[in-house]
Predicted model as a PDB file, atoms N, CA, C, CB and O in Angstrom, pLDDT in the B-factor column:
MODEL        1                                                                  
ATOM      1  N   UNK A   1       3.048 -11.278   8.492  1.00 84.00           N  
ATOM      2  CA  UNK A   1       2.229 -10.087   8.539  1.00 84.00           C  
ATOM      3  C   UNK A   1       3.118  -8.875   8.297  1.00 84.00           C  
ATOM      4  CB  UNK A   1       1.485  -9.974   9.891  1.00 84.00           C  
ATOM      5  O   UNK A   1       4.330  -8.845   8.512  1.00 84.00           O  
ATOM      6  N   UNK A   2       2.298  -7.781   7.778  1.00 85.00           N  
ATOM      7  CA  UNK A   2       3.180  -6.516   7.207  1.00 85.00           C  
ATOM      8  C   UNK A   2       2.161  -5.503   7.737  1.00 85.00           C  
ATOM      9  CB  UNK A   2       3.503  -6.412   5.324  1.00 85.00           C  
ATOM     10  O   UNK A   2       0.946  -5.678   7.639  1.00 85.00           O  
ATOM     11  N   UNK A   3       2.858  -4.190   8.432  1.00 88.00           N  
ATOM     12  CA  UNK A   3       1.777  -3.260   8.718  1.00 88.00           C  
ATOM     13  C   UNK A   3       2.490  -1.943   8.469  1.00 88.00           C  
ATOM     14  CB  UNK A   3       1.132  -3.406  10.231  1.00 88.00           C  
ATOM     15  O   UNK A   3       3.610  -1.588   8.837  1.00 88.00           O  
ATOM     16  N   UNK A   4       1.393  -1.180   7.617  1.00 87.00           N  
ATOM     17  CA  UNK A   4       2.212  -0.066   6.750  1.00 87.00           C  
ATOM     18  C   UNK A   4       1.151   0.899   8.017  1.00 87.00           C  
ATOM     19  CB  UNK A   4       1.940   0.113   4.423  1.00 87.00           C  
ATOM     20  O   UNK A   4       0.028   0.596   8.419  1.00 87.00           O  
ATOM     21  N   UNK A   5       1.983   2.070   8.388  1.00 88.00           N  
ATOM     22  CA  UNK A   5       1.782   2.984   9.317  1.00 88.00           C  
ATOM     23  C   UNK A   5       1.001   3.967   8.767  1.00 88.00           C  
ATOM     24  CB  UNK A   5       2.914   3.460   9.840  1.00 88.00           C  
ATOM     25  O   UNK A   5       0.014   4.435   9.337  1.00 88.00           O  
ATOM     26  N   UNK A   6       1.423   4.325   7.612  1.00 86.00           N  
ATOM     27  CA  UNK A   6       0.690   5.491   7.026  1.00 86.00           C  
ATOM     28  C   UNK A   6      -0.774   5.382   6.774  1.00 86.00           C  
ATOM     29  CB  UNK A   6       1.274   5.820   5.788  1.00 86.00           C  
ATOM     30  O   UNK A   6      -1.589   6.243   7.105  1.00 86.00           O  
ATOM     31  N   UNK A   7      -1.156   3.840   5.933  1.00 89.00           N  
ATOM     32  CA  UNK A   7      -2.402   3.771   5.906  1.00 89.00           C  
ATOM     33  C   UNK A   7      -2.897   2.872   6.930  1.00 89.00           C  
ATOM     34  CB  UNK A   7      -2.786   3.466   4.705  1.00 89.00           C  
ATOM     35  O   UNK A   7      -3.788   2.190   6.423  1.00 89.00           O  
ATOM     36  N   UNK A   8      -2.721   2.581   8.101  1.00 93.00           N  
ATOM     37  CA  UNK A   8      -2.730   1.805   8.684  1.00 93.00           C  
ATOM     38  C   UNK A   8      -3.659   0.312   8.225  1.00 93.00           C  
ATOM     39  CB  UNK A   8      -2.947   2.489   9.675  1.00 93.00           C  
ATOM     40  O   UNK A   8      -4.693  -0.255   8.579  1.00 93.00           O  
ATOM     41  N   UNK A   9      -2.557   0.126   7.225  1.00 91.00           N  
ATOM     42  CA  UNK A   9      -3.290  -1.609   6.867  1.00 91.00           C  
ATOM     43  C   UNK A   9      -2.389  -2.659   7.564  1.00 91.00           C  
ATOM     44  CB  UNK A   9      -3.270  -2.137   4.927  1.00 91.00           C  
ATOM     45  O   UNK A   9      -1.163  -2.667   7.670  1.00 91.00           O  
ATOM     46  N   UNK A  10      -3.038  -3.281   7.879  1.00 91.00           N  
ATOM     47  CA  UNK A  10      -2.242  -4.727   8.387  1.00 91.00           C  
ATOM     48  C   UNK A  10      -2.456  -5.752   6.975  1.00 91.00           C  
ATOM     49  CB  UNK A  10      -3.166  -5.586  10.095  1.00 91.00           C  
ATOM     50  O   UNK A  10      -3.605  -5.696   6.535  1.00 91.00           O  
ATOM     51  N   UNK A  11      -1.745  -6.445   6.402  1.00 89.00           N  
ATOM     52  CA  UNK A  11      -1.473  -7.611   5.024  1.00 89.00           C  
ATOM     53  C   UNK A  11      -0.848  -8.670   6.105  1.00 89.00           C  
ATOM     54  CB  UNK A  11      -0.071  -7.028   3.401  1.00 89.00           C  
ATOM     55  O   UNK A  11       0.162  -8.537   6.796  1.00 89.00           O  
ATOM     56  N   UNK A  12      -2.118 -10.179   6.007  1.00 87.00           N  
ATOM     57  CA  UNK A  12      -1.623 -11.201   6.193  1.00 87.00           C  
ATOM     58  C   UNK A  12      -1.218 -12.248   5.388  1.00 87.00           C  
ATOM     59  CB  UNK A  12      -2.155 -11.492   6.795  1.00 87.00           C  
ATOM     60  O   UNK A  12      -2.128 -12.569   4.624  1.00 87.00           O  
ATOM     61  N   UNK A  13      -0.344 -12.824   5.269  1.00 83.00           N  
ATOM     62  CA  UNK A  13      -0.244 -13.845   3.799  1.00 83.00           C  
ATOM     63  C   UNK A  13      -0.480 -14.882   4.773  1.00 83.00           C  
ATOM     64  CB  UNK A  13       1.408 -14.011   2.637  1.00 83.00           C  
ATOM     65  O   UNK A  13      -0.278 -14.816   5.986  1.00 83.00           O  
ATOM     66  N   UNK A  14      -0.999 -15.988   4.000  1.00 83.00           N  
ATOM     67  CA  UNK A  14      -1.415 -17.212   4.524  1.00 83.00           C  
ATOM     68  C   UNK A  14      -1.269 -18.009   3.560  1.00 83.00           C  
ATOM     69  CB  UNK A  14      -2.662 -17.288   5.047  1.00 83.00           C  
ATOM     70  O   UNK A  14      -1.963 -18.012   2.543  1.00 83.00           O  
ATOM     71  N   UNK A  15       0.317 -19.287   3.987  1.00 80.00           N  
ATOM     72  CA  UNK A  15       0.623 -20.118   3.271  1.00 80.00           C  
ATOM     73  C   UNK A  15      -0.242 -21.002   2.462  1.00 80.00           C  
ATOM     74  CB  UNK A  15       1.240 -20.618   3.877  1.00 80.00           C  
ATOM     75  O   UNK A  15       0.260 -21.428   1.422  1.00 80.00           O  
ATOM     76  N   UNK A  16      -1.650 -21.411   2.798  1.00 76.00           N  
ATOM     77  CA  UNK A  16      -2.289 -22.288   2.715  1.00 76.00           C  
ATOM     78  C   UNK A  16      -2.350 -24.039   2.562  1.00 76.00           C  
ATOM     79  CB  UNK A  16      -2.612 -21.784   2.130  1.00 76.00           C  
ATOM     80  O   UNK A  16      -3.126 -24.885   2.116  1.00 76.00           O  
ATOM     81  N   UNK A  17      -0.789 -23.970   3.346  1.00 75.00           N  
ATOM     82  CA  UNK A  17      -0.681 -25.599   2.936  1.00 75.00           C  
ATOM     83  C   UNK A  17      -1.738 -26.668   3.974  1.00 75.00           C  
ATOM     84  CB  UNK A  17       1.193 -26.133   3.214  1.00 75.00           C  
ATOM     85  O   UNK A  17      -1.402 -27.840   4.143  1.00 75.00           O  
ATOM     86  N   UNK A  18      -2.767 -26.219   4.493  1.00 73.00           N  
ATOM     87  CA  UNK A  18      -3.470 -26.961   4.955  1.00 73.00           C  
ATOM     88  C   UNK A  18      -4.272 -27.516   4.346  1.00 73.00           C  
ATOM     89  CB  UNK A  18      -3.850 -26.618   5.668  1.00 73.00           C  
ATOM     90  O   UNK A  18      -4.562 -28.712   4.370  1.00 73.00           O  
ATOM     91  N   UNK A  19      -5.016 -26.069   3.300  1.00 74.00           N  
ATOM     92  CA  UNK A  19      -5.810 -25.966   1.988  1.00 74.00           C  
ATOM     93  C   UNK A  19      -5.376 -26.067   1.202  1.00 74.00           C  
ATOM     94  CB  UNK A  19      -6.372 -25.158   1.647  1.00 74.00           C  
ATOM     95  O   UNK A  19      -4.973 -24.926   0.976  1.00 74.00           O  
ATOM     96  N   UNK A  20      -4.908 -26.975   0.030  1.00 71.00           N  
ATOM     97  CA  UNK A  20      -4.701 -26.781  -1.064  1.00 71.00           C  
ATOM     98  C   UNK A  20      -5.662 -26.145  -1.969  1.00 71.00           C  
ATOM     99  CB  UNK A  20      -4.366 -27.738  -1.381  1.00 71.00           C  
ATOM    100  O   UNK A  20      -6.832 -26.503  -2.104  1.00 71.00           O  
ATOM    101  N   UNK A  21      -4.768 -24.640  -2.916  1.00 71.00           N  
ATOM    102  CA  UNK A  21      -5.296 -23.703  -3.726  1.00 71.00           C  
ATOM    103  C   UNK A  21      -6.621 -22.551  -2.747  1.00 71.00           C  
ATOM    104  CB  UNK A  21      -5.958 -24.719  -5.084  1.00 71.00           C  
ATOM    105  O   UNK A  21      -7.589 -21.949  -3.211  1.00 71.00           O  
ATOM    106  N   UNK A  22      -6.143 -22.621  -1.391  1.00 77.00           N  
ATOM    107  CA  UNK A  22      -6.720 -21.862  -0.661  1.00 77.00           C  
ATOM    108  C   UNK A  22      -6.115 -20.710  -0.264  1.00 77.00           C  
ATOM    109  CB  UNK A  22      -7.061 -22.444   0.193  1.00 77.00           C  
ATOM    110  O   UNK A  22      -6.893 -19.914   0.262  1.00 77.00           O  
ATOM    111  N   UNK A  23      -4.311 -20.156  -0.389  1.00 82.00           N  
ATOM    112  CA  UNK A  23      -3.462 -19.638   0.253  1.00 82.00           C  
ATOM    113  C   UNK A  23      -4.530 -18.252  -0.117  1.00 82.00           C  
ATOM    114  CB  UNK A  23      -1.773 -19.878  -0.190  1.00 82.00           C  
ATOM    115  O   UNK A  23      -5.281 -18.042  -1.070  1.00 82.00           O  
ATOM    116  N   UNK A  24      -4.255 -17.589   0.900  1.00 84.00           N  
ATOM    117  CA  UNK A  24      -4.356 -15.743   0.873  1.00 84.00           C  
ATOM    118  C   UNK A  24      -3.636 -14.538   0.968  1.00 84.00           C  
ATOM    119  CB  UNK A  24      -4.924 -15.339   1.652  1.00 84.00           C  
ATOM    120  O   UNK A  24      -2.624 -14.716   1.646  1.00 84.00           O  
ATOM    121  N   UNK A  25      -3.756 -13.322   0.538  1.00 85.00           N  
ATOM    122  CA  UNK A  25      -3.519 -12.615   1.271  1.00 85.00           C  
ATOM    123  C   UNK A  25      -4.469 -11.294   1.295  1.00 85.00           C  
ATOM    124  CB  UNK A  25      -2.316 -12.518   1.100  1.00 85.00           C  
ATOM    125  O   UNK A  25      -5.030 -10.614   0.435  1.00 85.00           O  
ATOM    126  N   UNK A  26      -4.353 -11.270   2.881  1.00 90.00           N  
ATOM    127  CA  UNK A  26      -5.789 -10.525   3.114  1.00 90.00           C  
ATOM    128  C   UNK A  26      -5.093  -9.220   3.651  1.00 90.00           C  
ATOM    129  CB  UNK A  26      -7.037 -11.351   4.349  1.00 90.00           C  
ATOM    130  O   UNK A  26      -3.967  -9.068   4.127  1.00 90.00           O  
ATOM    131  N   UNK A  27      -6.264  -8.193   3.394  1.00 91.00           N  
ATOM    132  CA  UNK A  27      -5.450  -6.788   3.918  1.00 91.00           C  
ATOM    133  C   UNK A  27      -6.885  -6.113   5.017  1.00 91.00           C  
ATOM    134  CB  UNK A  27      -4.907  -5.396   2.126  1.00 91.00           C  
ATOM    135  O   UNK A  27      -8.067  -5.950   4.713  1.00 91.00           O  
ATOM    136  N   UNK A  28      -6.232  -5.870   6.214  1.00 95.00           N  
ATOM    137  CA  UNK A  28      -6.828  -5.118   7.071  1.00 95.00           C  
ATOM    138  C   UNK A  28      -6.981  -4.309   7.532  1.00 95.00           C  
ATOM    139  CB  UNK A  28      -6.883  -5.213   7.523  1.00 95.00           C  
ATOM    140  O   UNK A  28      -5.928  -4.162   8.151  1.00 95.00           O  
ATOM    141  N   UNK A  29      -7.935  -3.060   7.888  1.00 97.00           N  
ATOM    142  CA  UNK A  29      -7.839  -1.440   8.674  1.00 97.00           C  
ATOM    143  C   UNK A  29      -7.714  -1.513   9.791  1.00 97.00           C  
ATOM    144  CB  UNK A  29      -8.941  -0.477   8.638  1.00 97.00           C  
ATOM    145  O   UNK A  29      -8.656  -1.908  10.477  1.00 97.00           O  
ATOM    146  N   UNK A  30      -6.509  -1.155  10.354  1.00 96.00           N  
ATOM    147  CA  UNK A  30      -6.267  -1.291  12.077  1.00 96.00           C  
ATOM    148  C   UNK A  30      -6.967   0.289  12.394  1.00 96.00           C  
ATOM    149  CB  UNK A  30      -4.140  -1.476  12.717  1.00 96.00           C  
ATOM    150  O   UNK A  30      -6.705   1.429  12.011  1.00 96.00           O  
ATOM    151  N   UNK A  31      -8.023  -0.340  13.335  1.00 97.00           N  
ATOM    152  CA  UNK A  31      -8.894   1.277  13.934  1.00 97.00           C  
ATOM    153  C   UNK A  31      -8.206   1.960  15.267  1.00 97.00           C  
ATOM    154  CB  UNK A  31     -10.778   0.910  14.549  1.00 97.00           C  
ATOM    155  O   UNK A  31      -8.003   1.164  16.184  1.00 97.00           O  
ATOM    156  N   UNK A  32      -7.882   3.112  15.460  1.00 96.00           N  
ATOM    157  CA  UNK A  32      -7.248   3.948  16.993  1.00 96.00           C  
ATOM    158  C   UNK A  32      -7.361   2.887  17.985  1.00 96.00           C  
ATOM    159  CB  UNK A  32      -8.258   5.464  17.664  1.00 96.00           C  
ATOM    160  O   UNK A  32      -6.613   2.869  18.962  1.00 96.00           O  
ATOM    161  N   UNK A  33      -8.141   2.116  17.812  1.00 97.00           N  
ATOM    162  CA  UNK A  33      -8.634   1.640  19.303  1.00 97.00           C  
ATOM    163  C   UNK A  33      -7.855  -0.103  18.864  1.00 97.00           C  
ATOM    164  CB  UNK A  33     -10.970   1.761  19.671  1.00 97.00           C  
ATOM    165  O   UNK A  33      -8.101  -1.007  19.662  1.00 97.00           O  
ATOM    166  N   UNK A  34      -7.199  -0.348  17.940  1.00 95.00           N  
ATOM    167  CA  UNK A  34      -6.847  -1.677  17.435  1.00 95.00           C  
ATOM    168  C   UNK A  34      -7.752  -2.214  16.842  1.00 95.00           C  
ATOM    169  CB  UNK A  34      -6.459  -2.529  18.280  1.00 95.00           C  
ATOM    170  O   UNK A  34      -7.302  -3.287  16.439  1.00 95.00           O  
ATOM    171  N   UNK A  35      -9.280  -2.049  16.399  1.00 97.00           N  
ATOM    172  CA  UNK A  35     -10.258  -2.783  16.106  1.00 97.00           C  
ATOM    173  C   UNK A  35      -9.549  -3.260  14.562  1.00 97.00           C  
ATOM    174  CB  UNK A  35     -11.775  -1.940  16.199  1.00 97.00           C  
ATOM    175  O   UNK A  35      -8.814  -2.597  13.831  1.00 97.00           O  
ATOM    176  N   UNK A  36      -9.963  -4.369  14.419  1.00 97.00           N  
ATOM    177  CA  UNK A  36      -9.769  -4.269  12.345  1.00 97.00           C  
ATOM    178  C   UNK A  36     -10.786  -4.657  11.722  1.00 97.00           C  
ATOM    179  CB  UNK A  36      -8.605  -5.302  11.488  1.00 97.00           C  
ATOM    180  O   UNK A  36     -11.548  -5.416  12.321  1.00 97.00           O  
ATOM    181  N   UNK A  37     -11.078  -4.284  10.445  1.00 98.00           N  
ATOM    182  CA  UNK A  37     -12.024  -4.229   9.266  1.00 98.00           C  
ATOM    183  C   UNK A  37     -11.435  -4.678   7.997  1.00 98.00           C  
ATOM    184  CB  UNK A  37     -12.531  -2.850   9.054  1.00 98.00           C  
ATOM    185  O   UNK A  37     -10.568  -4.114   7.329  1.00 98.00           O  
ATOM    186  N   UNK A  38     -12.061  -5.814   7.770  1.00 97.00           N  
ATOM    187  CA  UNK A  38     -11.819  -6.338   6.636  1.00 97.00           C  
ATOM    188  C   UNK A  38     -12.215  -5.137   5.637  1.00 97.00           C  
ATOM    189  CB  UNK A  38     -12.566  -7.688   6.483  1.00 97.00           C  
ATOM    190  O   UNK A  38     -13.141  -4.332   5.532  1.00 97.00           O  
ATOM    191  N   UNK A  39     -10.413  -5.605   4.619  1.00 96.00           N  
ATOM    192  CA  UNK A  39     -10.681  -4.509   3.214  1.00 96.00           C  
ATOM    193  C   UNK A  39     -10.485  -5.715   2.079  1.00 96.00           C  
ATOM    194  CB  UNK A  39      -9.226  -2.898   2.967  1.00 96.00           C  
ATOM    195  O   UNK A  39     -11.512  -5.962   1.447  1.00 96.00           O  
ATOM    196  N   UNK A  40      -9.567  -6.326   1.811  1.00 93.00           N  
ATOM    197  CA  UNK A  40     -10.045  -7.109   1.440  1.00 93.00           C  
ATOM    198  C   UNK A  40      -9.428  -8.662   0.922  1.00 93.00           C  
ATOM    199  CB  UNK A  40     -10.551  -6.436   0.794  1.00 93.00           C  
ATOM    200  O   UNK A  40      -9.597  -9.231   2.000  1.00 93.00           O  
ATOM    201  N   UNK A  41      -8.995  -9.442   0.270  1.00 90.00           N  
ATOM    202  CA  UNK A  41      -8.449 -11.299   0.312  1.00 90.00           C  
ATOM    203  C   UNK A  41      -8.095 -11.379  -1.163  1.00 90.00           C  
ATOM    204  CB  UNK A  41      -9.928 -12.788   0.776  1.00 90.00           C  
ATOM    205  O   UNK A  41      -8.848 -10.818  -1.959  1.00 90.00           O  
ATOM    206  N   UNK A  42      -7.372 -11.813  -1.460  1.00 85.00           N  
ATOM    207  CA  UNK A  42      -6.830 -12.637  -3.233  1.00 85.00           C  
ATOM    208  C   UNK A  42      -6.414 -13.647  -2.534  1.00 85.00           C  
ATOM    209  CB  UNK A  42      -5.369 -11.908  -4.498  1.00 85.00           C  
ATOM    210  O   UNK A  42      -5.972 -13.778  -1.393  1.00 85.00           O  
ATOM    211  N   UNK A  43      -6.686 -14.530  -3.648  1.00 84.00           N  
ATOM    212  CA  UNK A  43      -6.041 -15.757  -3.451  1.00 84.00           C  
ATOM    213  C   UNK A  43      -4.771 -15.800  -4.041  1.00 84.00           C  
ATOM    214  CB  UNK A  43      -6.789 -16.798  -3.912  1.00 84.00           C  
ATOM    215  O   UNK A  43      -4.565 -15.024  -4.974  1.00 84.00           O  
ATOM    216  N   UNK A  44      -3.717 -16.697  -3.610  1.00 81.00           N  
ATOM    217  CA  UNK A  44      -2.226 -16.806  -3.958  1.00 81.00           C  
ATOM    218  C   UNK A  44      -1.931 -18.204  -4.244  1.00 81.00           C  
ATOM    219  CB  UNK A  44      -1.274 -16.302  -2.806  1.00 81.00           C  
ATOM    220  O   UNK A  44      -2.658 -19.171  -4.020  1.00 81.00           O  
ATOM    221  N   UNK A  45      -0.708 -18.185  -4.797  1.00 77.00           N  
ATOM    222  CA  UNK A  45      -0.145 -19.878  -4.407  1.00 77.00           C  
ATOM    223  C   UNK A  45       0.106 -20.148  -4.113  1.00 77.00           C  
ATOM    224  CB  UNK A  45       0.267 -20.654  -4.504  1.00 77.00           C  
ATOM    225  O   UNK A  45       1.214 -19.615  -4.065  1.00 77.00           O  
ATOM    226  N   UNK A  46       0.094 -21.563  -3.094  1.00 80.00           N  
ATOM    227  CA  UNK A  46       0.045 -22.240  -1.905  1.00 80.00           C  
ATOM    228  C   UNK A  46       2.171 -21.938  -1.903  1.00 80.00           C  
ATOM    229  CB  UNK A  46      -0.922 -24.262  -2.061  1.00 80.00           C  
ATOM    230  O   UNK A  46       2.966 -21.506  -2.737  1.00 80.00           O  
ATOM    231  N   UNK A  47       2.297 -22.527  -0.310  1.00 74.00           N  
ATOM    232  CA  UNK A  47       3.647 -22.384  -0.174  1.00 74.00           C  
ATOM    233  C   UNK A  47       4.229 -21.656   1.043  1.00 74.00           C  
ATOM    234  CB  UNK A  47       4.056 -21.784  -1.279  1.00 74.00           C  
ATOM    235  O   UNK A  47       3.492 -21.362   1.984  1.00 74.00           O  
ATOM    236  N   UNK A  48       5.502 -21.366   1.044  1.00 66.00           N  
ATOM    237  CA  UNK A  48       5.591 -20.758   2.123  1.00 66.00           C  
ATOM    238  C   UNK A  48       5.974 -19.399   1.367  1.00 66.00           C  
ATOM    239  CB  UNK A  48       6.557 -21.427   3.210  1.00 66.00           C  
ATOM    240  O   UNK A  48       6.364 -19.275   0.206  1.00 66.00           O  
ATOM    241  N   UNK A  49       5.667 -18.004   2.743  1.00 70.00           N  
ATOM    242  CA  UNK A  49       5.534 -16.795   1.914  1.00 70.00           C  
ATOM    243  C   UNK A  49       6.300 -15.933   2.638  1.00 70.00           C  
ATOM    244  CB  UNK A  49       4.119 -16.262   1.659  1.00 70.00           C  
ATOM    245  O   UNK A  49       6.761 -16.324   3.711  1.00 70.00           O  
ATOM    246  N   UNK A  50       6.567 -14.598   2.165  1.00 74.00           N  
ATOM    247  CA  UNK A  50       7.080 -13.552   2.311  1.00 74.00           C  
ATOM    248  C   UNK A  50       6.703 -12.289   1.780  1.00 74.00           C  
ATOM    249  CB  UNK A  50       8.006 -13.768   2.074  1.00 74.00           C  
ATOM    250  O   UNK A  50       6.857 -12.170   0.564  1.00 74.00           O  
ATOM    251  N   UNK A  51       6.220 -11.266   2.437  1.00 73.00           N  
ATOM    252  CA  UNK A  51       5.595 -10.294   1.948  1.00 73.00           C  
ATOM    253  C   UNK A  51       6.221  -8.881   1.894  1.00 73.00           C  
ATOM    254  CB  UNK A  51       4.529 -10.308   2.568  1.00 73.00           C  
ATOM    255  O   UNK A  51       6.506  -8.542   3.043  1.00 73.00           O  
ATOM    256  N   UNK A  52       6.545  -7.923   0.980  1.00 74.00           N  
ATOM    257  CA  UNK A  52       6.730  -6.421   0.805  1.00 74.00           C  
ATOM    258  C   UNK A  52       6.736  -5.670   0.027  1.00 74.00           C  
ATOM    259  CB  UNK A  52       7.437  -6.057   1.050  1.00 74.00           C  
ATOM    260  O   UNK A  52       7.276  -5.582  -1.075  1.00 74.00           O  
ATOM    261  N   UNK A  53       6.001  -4.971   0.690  1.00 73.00           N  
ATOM    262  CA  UNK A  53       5.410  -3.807   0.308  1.00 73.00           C  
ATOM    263  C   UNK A  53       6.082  -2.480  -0.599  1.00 73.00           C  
ATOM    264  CB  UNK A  53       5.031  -3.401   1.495  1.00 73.00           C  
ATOM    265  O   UNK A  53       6.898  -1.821   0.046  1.00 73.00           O  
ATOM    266  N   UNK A  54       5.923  -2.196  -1.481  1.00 71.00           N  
ATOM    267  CA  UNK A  54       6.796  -0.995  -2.050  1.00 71.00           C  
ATOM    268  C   UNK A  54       6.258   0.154  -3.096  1.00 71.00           C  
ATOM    269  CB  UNK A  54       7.933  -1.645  -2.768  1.00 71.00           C  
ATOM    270  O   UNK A  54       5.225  -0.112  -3.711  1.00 71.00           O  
ATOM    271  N   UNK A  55       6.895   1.403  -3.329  1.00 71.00           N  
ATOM    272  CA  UNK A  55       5.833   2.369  -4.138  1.00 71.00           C  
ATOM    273  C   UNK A  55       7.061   2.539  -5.192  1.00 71.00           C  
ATOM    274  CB  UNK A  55       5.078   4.056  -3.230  1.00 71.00           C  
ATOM    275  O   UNK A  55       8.260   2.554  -4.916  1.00 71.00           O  
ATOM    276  N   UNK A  56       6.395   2.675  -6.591  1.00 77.00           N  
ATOM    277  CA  UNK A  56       7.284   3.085  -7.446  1.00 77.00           C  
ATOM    278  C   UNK A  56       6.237   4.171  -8.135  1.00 77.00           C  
ATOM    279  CB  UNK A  56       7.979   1.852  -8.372  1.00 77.00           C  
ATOM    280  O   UNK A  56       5.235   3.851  -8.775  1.00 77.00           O  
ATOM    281  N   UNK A  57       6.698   5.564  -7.857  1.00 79.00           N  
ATOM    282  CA  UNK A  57       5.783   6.413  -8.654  1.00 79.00           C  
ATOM    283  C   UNK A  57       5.025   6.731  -7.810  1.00 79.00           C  
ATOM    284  CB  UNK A  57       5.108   5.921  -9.770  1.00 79.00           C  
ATOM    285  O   UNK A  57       5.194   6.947  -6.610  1.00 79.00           O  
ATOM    286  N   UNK A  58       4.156   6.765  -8.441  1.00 80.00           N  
ATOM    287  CA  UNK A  58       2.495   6.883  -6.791  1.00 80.00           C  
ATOM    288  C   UNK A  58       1.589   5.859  -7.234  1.00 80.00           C  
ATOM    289  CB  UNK A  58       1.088   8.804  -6.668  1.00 80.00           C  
ATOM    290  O   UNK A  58       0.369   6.026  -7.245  1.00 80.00           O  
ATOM    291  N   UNK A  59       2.197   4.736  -7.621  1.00 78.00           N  
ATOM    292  CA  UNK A  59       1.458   3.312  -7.762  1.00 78.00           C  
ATOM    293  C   UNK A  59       2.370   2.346  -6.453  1.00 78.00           C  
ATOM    294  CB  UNK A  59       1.710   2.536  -9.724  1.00 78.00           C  
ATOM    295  O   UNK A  59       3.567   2.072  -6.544  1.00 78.00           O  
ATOM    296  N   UNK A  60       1.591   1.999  -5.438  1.00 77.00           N  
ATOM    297  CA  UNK A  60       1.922   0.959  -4.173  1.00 77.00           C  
ATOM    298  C   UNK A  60       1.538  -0.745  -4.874  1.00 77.00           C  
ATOM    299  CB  UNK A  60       0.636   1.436  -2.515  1.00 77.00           C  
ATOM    300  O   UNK A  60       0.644  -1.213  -5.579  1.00 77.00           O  
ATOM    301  N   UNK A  61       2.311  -1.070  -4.457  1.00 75.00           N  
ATOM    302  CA  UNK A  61       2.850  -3.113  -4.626  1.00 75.00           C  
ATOM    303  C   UNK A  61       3.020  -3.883  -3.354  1.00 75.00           C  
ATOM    304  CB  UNK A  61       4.654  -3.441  -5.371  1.00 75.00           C  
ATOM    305  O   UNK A  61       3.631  -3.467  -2.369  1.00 75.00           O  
ATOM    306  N   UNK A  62       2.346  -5.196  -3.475  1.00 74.00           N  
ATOM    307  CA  UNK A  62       3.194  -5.688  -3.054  1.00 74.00           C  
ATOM    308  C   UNK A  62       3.195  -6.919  -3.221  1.00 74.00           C  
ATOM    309  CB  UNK A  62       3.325  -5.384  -2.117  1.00 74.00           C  
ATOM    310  O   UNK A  62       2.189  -7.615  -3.361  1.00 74.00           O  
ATOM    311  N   UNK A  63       4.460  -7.327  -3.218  1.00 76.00           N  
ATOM    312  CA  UNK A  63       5.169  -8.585  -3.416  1.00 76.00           C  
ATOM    313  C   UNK A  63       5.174  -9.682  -2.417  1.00 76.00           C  
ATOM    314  CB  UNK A  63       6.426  -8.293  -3.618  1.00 76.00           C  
ATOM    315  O   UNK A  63       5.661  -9.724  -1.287  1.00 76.00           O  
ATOM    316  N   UNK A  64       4.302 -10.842  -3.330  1.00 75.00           N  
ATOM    317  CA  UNK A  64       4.179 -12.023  -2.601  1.00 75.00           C  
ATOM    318  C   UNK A  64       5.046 -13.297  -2.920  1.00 75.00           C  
ATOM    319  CB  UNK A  64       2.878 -12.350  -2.703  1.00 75.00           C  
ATOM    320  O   UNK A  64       4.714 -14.235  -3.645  1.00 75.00           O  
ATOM    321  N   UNK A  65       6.477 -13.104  -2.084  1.00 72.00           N  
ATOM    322  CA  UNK A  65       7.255 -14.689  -2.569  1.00 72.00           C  
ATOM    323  C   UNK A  65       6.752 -16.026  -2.205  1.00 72.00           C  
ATOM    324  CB  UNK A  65       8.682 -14.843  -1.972  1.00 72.00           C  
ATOM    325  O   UNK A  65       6.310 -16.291  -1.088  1.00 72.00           O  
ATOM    326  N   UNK A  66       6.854 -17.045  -3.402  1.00 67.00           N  
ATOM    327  CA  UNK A  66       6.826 -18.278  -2.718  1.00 67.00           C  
ATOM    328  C   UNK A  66       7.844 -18.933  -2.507  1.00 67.00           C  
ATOM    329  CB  UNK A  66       6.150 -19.033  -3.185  1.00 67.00           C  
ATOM    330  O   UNK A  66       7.776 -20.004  -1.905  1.00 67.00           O  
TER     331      UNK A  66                                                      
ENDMDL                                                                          
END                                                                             
């Protein structure tokens, strides 16, 4: 999990080796109160992962290793 402060999103990657061709990564709105709201899921490739985040310009990335 990755949680960027500014916009307060939480990004979970999810290996998916339970699911094969199921892996994710989903991004969430952490609310004042901790609540979260789905924003929104891509699918990835299965594996084990590593996630970060980065801005080049005023275009934001982020990078999903397998």
């Amino acid at each position: 999990m990755q949680y960027n402060s500014k916009s307060s999103t939480l990004y979970c990657a999810d290996e998916g080796n339970a699911t094969p061709g199921q892996a994710n990564l989903t991004s969430l709105k952490v609310g004042a109160d901790g609540s979260l709201t789905f924003l929104s899921n891509l699918v990835t490739a299965n594996g084990g992962v590593s996630t970060d985040a980065f801005i080049v310009g005023k275009d934001r990335f982020m990078a999903v290793a397998h």
